[in-house]
N, C-alpha and C positions, 0 to 999 in steps of 0.2 A: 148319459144323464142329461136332463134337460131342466134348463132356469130359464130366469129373466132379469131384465133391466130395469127397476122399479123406475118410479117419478122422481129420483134422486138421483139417478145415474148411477146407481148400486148395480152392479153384477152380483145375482143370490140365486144359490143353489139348496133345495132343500134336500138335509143330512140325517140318516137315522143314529144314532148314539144309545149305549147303554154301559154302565157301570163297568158289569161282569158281561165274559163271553157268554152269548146265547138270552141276554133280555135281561130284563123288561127292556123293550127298545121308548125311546125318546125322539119326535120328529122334530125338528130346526132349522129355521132359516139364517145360513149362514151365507156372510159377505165373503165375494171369493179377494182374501187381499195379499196382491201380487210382490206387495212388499213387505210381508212376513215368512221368512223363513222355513217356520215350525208346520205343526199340523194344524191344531185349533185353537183358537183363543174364544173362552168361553168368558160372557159373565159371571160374577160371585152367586150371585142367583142360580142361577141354570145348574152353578155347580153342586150347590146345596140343594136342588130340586132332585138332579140325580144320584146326590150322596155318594160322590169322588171321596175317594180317599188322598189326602196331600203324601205325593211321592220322595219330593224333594222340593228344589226352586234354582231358579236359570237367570244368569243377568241378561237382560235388556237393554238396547238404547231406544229409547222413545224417537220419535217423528220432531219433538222440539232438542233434540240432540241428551236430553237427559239421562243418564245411566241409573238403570232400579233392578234392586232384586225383587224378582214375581215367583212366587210359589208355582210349586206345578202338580199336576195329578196326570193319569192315564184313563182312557176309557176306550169302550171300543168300539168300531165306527162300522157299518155299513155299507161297505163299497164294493163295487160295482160284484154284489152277488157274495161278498168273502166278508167275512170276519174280521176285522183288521183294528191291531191295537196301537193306538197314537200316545202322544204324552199331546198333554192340554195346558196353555198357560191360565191364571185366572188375571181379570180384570176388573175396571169399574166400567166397562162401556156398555151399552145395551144391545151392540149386536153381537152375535157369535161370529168370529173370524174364522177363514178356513185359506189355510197359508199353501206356500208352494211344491212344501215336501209331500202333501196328498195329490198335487199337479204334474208331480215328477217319472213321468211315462206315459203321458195323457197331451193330447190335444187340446185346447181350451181354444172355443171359439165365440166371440161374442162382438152383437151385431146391436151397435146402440143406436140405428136408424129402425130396426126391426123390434127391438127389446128382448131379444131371445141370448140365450146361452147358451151352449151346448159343450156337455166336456165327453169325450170318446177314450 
């Protein structure tokens, strides 16, 4: 799979998503971020575009050390050629995050004098 390094120092890989196995798929650019755990952190938006269903909800600690319960849903992801079902948290933020547990068997290479990304 192949990204880039925006004007902001963003590593972004673009992700296909959909609800249910087998489509309607959804294209997205999602922020690869290295200190998220999970698989996706979607915005509220995005999730009510693809009409997730809420699964359950998972505590968080925030980046400012805060502790929050975030709702979560599942959808299912298009990787590298497979069908592959994640759990998603929801947020208020405008990008789609895509955490370490989708990075987890994968090479992740990314050249911010080049602006490329490459995950194998």
């Amino acid at each position: 799979m192949i990204g880039i390094v925006d004007e902001h120092l963003r590593a972004l890989l673009e992700i296909r998503v959909a609800a249910a196995q087998g489509g309607p798929w959804s294209t997205l650019l999602a922020w690869v971020d290295t200190a998220f755990n999970g698989g996706l952190v979607l915005p509220h938006e995005e999730i009510e575009k693809l009409e997730l269903k809420q699964s359950s909800s998972t505590s968080a600690i925030l980046a400012d050390g805060q502790e929050v319960e975030l709702p979560t849903y599942s959808c299912y992801l298009d990787w590298f050629g497979k069908q592959y079902r994640t759990q998603v948290v929801a947020n208020t933020g405008a990008t789609p995050l895509l955490g370490t547990m989708l990075l987890d068997g994968h090479d992740l290479q990314i050249s911010y004098a080049r602006k490329t990304l490459t995950l194998d």
